[in-house]
Each structure stands twice: as C-alpha cells, then as structure tokens.
Biopython code that builds the backbone (N, CA, C, O; Angstrom):
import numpy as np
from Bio.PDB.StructureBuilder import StructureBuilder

atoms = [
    (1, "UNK", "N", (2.886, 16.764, 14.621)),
    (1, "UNK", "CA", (3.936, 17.726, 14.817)),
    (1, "UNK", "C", (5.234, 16.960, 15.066)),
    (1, "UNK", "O", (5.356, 16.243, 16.059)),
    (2, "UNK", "N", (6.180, 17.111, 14.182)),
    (2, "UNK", "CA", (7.204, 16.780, 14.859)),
    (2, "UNK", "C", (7.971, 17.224, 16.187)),
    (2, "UNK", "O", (7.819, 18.223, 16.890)),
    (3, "UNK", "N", (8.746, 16.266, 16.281)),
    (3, "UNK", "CA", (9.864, 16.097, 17.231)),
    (3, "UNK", "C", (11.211, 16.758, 17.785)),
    (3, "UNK", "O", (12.117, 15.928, 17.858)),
    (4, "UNK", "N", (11.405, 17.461, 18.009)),
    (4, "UNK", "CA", (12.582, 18.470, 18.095)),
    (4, "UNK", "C", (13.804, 17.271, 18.209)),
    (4, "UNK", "O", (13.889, 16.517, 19.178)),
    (5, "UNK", "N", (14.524, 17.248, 17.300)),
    (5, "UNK", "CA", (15.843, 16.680, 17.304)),
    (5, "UNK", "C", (16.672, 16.381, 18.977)),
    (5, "UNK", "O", (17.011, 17.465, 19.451)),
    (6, "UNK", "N", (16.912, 15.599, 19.582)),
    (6, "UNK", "CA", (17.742, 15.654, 21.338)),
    (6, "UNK", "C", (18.634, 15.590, 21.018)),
    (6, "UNK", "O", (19.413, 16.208, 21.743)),
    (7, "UNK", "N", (19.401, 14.780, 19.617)),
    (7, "UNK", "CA", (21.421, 14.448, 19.465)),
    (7, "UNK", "C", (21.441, 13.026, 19.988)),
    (7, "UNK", "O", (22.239, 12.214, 19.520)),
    (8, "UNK", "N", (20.529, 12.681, 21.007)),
    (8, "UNK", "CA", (20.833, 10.890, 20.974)),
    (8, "UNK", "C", (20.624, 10.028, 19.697)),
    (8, "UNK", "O", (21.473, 9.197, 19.373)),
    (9, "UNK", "N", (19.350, 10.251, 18.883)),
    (9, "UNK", "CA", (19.773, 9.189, 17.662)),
    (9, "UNK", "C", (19.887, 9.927, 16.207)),
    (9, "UNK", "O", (19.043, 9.718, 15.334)),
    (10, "UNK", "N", (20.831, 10.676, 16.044)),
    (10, "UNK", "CA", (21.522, 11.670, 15.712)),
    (10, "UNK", "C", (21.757, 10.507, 13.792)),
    (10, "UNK", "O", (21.360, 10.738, 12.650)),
    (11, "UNK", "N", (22.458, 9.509, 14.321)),
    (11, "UNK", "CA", (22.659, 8.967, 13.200)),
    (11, "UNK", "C", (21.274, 8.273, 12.327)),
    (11, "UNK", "O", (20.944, 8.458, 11.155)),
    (12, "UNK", "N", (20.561, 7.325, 13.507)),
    (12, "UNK", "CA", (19.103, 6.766, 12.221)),
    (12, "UNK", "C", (18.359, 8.290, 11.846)),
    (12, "UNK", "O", (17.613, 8.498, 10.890)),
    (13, "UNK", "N", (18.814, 9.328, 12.941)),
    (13, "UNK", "CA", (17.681, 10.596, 12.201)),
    (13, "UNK", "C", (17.915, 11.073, 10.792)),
    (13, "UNK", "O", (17.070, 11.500, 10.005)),
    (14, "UNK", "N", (19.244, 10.922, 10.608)),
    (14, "UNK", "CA", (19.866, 11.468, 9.533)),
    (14, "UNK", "C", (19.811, 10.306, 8.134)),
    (14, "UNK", "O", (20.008, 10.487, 6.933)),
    (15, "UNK", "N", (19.506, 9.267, 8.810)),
    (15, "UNK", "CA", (19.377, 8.254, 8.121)),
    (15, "UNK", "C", (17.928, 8.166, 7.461)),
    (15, "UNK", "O", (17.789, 8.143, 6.238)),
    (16, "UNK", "N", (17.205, 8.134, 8.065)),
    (16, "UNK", "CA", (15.305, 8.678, 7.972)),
    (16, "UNK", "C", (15.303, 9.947, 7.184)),
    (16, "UNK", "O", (14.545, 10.236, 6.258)),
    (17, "UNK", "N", (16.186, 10.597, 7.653)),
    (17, "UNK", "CA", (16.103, 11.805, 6.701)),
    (17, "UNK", "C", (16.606, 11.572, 5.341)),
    (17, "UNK", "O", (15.911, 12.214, 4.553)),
    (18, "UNK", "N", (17.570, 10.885, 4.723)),
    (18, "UNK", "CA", (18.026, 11.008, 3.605)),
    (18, "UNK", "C", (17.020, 9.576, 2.722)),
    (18, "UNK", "O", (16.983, 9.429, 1.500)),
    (19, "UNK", "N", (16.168, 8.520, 3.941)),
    (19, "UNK", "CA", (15.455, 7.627, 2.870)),
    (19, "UNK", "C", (14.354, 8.339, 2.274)),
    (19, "UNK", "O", (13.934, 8.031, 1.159)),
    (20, "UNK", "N", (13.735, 9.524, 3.140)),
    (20, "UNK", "CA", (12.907, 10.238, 2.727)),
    (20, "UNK", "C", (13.174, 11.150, 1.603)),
    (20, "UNK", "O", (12.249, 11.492, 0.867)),
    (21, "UNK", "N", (14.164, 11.493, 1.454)),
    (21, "UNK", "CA", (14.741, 12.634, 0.332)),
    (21, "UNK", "C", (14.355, 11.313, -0.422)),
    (21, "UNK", "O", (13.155, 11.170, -0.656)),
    (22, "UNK", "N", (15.158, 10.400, -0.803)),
    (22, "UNK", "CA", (15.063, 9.587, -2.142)),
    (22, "UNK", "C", (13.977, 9.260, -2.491)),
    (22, "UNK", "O", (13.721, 9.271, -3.695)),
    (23, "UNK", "N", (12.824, 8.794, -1.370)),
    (23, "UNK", "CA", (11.200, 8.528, -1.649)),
    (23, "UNK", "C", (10.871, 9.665, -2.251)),
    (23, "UNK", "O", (10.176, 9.488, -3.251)),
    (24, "UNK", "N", (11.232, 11.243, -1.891)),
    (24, "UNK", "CA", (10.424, 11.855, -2.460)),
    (24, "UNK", "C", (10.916, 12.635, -3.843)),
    (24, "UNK", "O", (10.240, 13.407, -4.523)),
    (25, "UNK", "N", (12.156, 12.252, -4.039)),
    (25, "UNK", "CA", (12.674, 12.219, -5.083)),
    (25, "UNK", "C", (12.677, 11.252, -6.447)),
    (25, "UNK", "O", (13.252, 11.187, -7.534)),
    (26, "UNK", "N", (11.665, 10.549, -5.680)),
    (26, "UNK", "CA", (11.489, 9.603, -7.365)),
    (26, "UNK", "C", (9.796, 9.188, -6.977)),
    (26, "UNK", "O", (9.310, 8.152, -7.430)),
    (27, "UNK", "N", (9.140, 9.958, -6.252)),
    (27, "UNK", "CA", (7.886, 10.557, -6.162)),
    (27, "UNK", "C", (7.622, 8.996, -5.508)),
    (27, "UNK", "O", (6.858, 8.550, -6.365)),
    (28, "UNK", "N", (7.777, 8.006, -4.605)),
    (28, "UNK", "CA", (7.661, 7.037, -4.009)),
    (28, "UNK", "C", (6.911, 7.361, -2.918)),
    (28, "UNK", "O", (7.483, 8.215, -2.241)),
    (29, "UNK", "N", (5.702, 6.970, -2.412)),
    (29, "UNK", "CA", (4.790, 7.290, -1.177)),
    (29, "UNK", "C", (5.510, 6.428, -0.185)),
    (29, "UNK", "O", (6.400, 5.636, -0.493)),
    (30, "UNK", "N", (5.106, 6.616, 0.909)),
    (30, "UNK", "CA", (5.327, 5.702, 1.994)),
    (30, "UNK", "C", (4.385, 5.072, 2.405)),
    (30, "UNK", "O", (3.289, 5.203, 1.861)),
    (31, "UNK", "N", (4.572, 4.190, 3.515)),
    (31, "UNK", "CA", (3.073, 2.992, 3.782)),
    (31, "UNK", "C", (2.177, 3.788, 4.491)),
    (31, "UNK", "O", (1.080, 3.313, 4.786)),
    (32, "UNK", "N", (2.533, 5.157, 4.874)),
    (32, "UNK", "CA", (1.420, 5.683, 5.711)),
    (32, "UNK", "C", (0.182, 6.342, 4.416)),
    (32, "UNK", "O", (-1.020, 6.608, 4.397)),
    (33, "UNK", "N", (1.382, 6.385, 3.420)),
    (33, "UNK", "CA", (0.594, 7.334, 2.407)),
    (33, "UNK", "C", (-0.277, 6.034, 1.908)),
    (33, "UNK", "O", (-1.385, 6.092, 2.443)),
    (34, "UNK", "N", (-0.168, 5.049, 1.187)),
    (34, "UNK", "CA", (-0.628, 4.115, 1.194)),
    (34, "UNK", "C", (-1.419, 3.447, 1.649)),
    (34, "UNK", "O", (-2.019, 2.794, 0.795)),
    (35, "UNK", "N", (-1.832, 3.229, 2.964)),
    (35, "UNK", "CA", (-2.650, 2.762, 4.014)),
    (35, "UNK", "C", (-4.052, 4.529, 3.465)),
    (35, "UNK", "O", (-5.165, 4.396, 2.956)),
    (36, "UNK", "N", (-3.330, 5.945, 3.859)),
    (36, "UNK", "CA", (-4.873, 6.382, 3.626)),
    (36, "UNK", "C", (-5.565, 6.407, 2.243)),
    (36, "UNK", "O", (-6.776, 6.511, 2.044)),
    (37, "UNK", "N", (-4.596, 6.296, 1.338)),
    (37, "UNK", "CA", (-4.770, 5.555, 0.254)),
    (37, "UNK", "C", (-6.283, 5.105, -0.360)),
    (37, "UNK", "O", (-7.230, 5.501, -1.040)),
    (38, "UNK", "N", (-5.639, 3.712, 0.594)),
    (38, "UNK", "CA", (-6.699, 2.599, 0.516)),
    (38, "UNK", "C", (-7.514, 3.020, 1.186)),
    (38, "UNK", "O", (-8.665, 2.876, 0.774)),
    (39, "UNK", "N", (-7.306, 3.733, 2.520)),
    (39, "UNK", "CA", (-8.837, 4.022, 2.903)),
    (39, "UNK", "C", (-10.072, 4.931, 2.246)),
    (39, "UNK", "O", (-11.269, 4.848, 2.521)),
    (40, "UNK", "N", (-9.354, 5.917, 1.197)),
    (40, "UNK", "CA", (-9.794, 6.967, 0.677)),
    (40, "UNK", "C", (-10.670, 6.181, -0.555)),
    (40, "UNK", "O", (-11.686, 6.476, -1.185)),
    (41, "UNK", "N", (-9.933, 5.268, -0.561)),
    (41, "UNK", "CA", (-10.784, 4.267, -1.786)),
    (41, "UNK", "C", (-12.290, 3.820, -1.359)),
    (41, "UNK", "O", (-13.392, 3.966, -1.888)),
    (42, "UNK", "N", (-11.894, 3.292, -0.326)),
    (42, "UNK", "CA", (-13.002, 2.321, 0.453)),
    (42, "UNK", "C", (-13.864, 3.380, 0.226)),
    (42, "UNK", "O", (-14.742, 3.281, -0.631)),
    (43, "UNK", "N", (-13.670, 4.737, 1.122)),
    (43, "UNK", "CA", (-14.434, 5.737, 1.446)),
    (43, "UNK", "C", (-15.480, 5.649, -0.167)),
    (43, "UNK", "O", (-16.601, 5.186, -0.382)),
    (44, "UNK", "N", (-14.478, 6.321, -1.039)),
    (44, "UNK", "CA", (-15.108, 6.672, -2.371)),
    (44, "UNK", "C", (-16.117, 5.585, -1.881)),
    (44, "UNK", "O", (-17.143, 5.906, -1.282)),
    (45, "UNK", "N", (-15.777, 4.236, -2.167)),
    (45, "UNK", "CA", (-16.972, 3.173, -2.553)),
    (45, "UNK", "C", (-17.815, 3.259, -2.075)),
    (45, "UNK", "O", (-18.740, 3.014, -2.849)),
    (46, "UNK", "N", (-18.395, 3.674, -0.387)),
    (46, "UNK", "CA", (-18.857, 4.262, 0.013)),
    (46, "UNK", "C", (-20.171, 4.691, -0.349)),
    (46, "UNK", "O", (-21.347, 4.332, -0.307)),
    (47, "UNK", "N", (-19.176, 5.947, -0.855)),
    (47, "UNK", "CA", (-20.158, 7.085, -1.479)),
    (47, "UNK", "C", (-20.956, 6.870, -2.772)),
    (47, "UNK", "O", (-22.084, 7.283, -3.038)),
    (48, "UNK", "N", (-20.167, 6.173, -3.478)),
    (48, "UNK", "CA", (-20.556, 6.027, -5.043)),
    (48, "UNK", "C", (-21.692, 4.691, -4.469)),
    (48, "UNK", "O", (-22.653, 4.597, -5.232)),
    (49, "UNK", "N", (-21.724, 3.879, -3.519)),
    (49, "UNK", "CA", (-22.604, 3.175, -3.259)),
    (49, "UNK", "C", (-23.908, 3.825, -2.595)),
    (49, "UNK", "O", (-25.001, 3.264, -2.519)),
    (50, "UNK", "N", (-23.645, 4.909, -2.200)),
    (50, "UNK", "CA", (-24.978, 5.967, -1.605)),
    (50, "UNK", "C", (-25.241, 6.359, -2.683)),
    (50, "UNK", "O", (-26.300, 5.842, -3.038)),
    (51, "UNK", "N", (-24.761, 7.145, -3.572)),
    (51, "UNK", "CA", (-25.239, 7.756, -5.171)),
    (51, "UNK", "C", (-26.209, 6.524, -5.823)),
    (51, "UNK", "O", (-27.375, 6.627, -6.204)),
    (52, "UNK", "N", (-25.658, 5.767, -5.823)),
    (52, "UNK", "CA", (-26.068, 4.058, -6.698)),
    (52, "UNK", "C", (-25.222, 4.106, -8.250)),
    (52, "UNK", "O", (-25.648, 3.698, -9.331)),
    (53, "UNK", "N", (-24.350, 4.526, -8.052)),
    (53, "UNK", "CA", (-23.376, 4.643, -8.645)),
    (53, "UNK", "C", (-22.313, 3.594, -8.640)),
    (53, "UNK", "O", (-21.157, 3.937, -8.890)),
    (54, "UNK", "N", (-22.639, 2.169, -8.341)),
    (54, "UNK", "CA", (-20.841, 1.538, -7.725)),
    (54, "UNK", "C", (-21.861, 0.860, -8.933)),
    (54, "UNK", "O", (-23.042, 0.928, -9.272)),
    (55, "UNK", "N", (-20.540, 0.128, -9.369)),
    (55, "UNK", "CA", (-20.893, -1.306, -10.211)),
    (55, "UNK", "C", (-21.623, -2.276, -9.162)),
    (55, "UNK", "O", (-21.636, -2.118, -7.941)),
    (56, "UNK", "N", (-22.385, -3.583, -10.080)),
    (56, "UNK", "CA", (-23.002, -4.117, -9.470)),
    (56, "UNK", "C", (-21.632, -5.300, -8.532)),
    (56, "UNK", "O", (-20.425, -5.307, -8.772)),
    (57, "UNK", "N", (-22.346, -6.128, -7.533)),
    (57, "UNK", "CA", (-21.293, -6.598, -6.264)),
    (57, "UNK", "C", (-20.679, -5.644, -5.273)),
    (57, "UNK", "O", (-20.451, -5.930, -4.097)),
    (58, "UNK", "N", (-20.463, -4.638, -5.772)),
    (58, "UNK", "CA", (-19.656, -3.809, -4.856)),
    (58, "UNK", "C", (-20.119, -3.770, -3.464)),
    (58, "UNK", "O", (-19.276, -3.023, -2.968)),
    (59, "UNK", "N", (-20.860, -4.071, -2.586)),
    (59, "UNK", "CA", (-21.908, -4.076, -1.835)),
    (59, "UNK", "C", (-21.237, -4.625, -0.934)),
    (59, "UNK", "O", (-20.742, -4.223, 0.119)),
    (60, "UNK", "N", (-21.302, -6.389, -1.894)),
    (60, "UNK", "CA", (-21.105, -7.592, -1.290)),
    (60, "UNK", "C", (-19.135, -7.384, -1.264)),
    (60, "UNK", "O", (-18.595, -8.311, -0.660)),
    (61, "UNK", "N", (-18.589, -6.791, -1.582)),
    (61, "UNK", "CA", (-17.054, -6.971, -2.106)),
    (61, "UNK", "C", (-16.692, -5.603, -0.514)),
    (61, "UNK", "O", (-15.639, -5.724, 0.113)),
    (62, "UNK", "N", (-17.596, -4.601, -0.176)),
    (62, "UNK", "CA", (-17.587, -3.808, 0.435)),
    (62, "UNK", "C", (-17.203, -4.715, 1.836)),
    (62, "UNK", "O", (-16.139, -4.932, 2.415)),
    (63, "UNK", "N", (-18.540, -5.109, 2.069)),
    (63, "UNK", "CA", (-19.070, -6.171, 3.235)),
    (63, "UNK", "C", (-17.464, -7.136, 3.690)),
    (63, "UNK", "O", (-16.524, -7.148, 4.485)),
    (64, "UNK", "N", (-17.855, -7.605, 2.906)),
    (64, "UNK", "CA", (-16.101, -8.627, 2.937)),
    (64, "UNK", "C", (-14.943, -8.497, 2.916)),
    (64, "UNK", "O", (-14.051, -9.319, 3.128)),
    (65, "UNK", "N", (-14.898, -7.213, 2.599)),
    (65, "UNK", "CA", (-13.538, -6.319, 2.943)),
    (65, "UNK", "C", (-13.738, -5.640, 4.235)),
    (65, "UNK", "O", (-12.937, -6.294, 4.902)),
    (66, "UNK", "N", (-14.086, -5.053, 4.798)),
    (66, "UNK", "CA", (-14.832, -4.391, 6.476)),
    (66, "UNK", "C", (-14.778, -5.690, 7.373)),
    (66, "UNK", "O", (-14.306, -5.543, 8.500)),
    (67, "UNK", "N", (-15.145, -6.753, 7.054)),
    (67, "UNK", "CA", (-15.306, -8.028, 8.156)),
    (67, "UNK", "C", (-13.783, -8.307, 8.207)),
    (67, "UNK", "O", (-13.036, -8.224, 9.182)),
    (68, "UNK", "N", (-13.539, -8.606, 7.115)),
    (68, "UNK", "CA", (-12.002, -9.589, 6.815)),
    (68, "UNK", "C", (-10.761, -8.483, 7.666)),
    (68, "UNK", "O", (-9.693, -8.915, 8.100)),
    (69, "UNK", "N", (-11.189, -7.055, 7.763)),
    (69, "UNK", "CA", (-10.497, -6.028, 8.100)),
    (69, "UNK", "C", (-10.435, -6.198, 9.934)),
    (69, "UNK", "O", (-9.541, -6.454, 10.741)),
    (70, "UNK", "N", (-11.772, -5.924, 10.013)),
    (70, "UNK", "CA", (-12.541, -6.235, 11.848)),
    (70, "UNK", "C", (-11.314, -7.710, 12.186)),
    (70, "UNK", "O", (-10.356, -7.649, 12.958)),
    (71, "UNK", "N", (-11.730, -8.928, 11.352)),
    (71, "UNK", "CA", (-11.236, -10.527, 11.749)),
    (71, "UNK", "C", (-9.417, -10.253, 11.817)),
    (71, "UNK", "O", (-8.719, -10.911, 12.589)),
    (72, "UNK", "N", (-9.009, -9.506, 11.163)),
    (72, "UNK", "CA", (-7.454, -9.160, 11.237)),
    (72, "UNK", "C", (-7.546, -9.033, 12.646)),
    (72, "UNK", "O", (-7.352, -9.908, 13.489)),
    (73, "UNK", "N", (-7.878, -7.787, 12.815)),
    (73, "UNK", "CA", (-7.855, -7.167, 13.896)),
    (73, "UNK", "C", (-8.081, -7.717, 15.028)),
    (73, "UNK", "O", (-7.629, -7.316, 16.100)),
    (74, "UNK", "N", (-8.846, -8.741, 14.853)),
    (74, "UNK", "CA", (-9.529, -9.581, 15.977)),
    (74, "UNK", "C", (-8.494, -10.588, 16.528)),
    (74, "UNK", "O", (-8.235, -10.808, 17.711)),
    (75, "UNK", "N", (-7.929, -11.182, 15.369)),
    (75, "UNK", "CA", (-6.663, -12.237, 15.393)),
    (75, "UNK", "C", (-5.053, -11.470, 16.108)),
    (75, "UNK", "O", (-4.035, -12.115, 16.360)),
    (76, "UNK", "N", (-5.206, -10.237, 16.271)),
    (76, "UNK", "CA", (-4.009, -9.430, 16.606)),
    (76, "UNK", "C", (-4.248, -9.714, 18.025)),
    (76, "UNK", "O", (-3.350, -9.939, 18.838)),
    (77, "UNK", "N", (-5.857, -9.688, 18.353)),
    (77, "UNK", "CA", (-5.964, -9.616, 20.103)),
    (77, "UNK", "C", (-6.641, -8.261, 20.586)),
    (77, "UNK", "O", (-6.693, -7.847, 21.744)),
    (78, "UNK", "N", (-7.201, -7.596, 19.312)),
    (78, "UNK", "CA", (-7.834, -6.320, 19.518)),
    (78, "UNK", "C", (-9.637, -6.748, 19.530)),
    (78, "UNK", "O", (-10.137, -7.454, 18.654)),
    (79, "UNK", "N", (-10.375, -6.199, 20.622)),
    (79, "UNK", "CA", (-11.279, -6.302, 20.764)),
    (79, "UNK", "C", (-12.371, -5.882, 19.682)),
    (79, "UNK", "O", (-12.398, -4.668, 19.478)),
    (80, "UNK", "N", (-13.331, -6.690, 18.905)),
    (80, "UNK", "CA", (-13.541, -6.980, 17.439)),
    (80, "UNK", "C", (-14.692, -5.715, 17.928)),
    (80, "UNK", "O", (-14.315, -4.604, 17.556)),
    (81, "UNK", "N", (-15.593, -5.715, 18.449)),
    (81, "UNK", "CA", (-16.407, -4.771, 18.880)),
    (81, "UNK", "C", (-16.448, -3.048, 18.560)),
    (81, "UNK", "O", (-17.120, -2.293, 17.857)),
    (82, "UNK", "N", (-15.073, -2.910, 19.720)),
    (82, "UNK", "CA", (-14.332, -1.682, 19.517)),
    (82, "UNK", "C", (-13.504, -0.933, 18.196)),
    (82, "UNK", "O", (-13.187, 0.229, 17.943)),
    (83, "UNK", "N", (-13.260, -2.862, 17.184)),
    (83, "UNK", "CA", (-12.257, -1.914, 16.299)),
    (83, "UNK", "C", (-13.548, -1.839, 15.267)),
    (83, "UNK", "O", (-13.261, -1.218, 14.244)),
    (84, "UNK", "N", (-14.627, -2.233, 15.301)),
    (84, "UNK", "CA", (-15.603, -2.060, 14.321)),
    (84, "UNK", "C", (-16.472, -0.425, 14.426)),
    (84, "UNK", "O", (-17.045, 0.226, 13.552)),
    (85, "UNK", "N", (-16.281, -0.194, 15.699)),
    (85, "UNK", "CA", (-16.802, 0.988, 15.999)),
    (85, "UNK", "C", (-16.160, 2.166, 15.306)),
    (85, "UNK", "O", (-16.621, 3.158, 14.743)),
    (86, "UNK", "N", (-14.452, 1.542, 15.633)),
    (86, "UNK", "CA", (-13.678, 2.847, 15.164)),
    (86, "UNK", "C", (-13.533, 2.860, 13.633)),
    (86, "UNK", "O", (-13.231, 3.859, 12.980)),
    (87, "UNK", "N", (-13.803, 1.537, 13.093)),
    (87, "UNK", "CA", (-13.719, 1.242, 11.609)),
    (87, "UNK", "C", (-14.852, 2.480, 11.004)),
    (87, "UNK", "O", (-14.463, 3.402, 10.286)),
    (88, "UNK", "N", (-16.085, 2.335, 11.370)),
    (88, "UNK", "CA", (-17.208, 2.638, 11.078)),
    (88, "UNK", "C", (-16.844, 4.887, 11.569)),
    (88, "UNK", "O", (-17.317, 5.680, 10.755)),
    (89, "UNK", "N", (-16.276, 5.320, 12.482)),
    (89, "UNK", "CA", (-15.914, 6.318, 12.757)),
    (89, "UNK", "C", (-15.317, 6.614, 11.499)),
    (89, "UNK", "O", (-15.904, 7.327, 10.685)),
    (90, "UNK", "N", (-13.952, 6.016, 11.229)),
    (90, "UNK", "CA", (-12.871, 6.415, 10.768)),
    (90, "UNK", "C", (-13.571, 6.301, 8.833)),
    (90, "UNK", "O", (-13.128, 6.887, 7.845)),
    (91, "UNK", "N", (-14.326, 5.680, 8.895)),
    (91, "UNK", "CA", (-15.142, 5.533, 7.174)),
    (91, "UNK", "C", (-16.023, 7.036, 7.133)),
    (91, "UNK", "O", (-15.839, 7.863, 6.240)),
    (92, "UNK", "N", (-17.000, 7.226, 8.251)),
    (92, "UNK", "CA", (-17.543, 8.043, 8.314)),
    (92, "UNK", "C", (-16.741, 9.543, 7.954)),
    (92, "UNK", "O", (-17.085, 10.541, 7.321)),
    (93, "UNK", "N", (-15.683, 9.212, 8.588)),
    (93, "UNK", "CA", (-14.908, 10.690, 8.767)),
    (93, "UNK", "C", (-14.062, 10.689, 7.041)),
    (93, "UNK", "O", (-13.965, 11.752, 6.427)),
    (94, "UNK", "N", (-13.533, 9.402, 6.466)),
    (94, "UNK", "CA", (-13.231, 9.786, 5.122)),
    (94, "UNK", "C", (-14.100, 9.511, 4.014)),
    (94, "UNK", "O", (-13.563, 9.207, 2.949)),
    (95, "UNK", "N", (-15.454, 9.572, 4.089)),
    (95, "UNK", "CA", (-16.686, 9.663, 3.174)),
    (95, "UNK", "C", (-16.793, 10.944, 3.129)),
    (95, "UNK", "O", (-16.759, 11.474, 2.018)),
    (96, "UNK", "N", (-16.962, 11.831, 4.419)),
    (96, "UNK", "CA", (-17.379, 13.377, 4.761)),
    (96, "UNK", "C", (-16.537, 14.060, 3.414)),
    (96, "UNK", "O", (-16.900, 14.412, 2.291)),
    (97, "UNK", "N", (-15.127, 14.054, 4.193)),
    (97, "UNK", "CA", (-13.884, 14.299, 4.104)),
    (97, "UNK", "C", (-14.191, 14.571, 2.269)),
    (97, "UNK", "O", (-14.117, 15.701, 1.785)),
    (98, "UNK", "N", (-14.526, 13.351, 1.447)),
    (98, "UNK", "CA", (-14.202, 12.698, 0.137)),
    (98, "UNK", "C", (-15.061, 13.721, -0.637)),
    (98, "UNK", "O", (-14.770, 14.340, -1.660)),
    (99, "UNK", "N", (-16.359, 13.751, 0.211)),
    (99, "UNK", "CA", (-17.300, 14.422, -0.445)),
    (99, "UNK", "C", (-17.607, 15.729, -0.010)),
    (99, "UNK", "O", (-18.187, 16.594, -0.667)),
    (100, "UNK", "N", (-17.216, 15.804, 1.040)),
    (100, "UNK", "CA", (-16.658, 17.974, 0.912)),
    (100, "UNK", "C", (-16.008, 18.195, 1.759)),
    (100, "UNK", "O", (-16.383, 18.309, 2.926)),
    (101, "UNK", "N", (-14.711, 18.319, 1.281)),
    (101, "UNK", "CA", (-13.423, 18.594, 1.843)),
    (101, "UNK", "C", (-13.439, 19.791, 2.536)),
    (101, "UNK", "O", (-12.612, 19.886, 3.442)),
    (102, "UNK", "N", (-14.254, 20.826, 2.313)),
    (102, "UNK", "CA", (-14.488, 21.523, 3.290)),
    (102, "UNK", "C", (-15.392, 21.587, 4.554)),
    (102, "UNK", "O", (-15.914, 22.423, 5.292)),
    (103, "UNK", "N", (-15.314, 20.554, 4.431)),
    (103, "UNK", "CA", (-16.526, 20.215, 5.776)),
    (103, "UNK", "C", (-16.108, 20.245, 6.868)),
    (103, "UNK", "O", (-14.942, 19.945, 7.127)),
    (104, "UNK", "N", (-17.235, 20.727, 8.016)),
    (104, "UNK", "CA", (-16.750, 21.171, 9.096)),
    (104, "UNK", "C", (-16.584, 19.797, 10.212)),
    (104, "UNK", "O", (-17.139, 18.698, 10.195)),
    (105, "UNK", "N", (-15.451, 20.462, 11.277)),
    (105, "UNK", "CA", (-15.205, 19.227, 12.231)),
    (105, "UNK", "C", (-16.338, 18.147, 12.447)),
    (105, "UNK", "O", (-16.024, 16.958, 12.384)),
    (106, "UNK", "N", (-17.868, 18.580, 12.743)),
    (106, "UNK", "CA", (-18.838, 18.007, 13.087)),
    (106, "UNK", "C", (-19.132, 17.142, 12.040)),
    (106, "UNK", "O", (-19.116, 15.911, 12.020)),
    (107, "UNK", "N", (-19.386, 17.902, 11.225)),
    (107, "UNK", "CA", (-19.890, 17.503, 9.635)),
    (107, "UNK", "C", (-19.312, 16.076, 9.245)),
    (107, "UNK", "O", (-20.088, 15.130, 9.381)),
    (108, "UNK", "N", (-17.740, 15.763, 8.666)),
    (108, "UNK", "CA", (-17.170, 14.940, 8.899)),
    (108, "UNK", "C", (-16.921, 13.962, 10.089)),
    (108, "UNK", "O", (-15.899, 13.281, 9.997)),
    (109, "UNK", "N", (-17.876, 13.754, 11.435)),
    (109, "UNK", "CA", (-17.835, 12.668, 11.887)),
    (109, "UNK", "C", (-19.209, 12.433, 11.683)),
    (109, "UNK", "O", (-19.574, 11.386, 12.217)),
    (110, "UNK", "N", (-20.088, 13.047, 11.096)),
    (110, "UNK", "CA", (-21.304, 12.423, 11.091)),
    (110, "UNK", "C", (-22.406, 12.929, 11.646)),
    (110, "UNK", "O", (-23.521, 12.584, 11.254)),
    (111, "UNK", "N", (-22.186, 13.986, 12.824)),
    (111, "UNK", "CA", (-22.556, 14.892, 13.746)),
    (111, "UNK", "C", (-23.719, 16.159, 12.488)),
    (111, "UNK", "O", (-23.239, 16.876, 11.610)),
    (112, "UNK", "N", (-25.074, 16.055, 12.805)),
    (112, "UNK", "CA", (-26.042, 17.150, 11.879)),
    (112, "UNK", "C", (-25.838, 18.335, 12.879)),
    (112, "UNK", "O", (-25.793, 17.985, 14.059)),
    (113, "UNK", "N", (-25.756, 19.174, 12.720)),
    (113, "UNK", "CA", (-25.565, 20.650, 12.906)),
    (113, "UNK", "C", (-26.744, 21.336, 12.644)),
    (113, "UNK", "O", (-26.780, 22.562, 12.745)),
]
sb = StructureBuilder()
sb.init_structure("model")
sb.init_model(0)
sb.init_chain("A")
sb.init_seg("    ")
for serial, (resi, resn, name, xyz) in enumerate(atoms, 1):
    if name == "N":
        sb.init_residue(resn, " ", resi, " ")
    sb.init_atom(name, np.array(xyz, "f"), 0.0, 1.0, " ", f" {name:<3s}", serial, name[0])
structure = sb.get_structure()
C-alpha cells in the first residue's frame, strides 16, 4: 500500500513519479519486476522438474543456483540457515502460485488442507 504523500520530499516524489511514467511508457520493468521475474523462472523449473519435464542437467544447474544464492547471502552476513529456509518458503509459495494461480493461502505455502 502506498504512502500518503507528507510535502517533505515533495521534489524526489515527483521525481519517482515521472521515472516511472517513462519506464512505463516504453514498457521498461523495474528491478523489482525483474527480481520476481527470475524467481517465477526458477519456480517454473521447479515444476517442470516434478512433471520430468526439464531438459536433462537442469537438476544439477537448479542445485547450483539455490547454493550460490544461500552463499551470497551468507557473504552479506545473513544467517545461511535462515535464508535457506526462507529460500525454500518463498520457492514453495511461487511453484503453488505458477501452477494454480488460484490457489488458496494454505495451498500455496505448502500447507494440505
């Protein structure tokens, strides 16, 4: 939800506001769009790896992308444990998501009903 405007940063708001007109005027995503992006990808792989559907490696290309992701994270000073947990949440929740978008709150974290 946004932010109700206060008048203190009156000028970068207006400024944010008009980089956004031009992004979305020449159909340009932003890094947030980007970032779920990529996650929506991963997700797919995922799934198409539960089907048995991925090309062959994908497995191993999966694996090494998830670690190398965790080891970022780890190198920032974020506890490798915790961000693997939420890694593994946050996959769960855009696999659900990928594969039925109408799925319910539970459904999409993983939760059987």
């Amino acid at each position: 939800m946004p932010r109700h405007a206060s008048g203190r940063n009156e000028q970068q708001r207006l400024r944010q506001q008009r980089y956004r007109s031009k992004l979305k005027a020449v159909a340009e995503p932003e890094v947030a769009e980007l970032d779920t992006a990529a996650a929506m990808a991963v997700a797919r792989l995922v799934v198409d790896l539960e089907r048995g559907t991925a090309v062959s490696g994908s497995k191993d290309l999966l694996d090494k992308l998830l670690l190398s992701a965790i080891d970022n994270l780890k190198r920032q000073g974020y506890n490798g444990r915790a961000a693997g947990r939420l890694m593994h949440r946050r996959l769960v929740w855009l696999k659900e998501t990928y594969k039925n978008p109408g799925a319910s709150w539970y459904a999409k974290r993983g939760v059987q009903v």
